[in-house]
C-alpha positions as CSV (number, residue, x, y, z in Angstrom):
1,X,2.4,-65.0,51.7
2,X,2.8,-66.1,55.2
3,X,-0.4,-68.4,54.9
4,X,1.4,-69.9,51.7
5,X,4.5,-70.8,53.8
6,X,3.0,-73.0,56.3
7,X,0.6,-74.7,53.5
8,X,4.2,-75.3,52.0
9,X,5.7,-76.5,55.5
10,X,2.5,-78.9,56.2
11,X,2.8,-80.4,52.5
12,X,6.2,-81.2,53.3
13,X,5.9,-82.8,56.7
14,X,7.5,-80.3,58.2
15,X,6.8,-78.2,61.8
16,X,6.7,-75.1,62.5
17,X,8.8,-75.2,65.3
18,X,11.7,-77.1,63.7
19,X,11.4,-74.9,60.3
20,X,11.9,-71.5,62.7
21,X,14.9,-73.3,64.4
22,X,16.9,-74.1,61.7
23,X,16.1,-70.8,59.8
24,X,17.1,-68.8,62.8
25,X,13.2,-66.9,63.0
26,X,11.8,-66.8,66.2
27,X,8.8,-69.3,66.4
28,X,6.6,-66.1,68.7
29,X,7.1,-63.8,65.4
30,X,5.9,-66.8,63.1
31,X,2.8,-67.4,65.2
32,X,2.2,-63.7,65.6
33,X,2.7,-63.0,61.4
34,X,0.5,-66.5,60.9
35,X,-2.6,-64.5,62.9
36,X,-2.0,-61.7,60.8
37,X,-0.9,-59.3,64.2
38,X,2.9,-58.8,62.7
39,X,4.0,-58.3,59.2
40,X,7.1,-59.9,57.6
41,X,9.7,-57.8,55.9
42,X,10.9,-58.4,52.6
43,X,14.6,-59.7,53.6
44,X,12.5,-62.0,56.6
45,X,10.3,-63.4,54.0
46,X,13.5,-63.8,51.2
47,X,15.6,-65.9,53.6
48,X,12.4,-67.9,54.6
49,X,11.2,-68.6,51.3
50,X,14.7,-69.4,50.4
51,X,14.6,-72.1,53.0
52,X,11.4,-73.4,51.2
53,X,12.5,-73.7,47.5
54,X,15.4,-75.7,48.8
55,X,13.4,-78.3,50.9
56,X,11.2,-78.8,48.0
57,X,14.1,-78.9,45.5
58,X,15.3,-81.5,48.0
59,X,12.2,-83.4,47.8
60,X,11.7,-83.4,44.1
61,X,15.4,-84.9,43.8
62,X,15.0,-87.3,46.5
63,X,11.4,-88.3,45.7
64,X,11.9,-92.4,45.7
65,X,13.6,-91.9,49.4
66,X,11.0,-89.2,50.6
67,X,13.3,-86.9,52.7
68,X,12.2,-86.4,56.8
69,X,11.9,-82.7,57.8
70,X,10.7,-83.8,61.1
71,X,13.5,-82.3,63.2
72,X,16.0,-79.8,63.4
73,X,19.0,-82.3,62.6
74,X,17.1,-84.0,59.6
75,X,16.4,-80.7,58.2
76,X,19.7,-78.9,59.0
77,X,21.0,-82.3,57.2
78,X,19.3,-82.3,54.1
79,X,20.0,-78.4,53.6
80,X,23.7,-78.9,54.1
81,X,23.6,-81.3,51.3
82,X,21.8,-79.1,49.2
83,X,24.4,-76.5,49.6
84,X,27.3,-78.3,49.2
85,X,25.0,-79.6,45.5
86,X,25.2,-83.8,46.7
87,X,22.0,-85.2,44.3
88,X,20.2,-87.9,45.4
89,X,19.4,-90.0,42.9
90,X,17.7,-93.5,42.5
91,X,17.9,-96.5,39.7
C-alpha cells in the first residue's frame, strides 16, 4: 500500500517531504514504513490516502493548468480549494 502511495506522489510531481508536511506524518515514519521496517495503521493510511484522492481529483479537474505539488504552500493551496469545492475549469 505504502509502495502504491509514493508511485502515486512521484506521478503527481509531488515529494515526499512536502506530502508528509502538509499531512502532518512525520517524514522518519514514511522513510521507515517505505523500507518495510514500520507498518502503517489503518487510520495513518485513511488520512494519507485521503490526502491522495484529493490531489488527483485536483489534477483531473485542473488538467489544462497542470496543478504544482512542489511545496508545502502550493499543496496546502490546492487542498484548501478542494475543501472549500472551487472547480477549476478551462474553455
Amino acid at each position: 500500500m505504502i509502495q502504491t502511495m509514493k508511485a502515486q506522489l512521484e506521478s503527481l510531481g509531488c515529494p515526499a517531504d512536502t506530502f508528509c508536511a502538509v499531512a502532518g506524518f512525520p517524514q522518519t515514519k514514511w522513510t521507515r514504513a517505505l523500507r518495510g521496517t514500520v507498518q502503517l495503521g489503518g487510520p495513518e493510511l485513511e488520512k494519507l490516502g485521503k490526502i491522495i484522492t484529493a490531489m488527483h481529483e485536483i489534477t483531473v479537474g485542473a488538467k489544462a493548468i497542470r496543478p504544482s505539488f512542489r511545496t508545502v504552500e502550493d499543496l496546502t493551496t490546492m487542498l484548501d480549494f478542494h475543501r472549500a469545492m472551487i472547480l477549476w475549469r478551462v474553455g
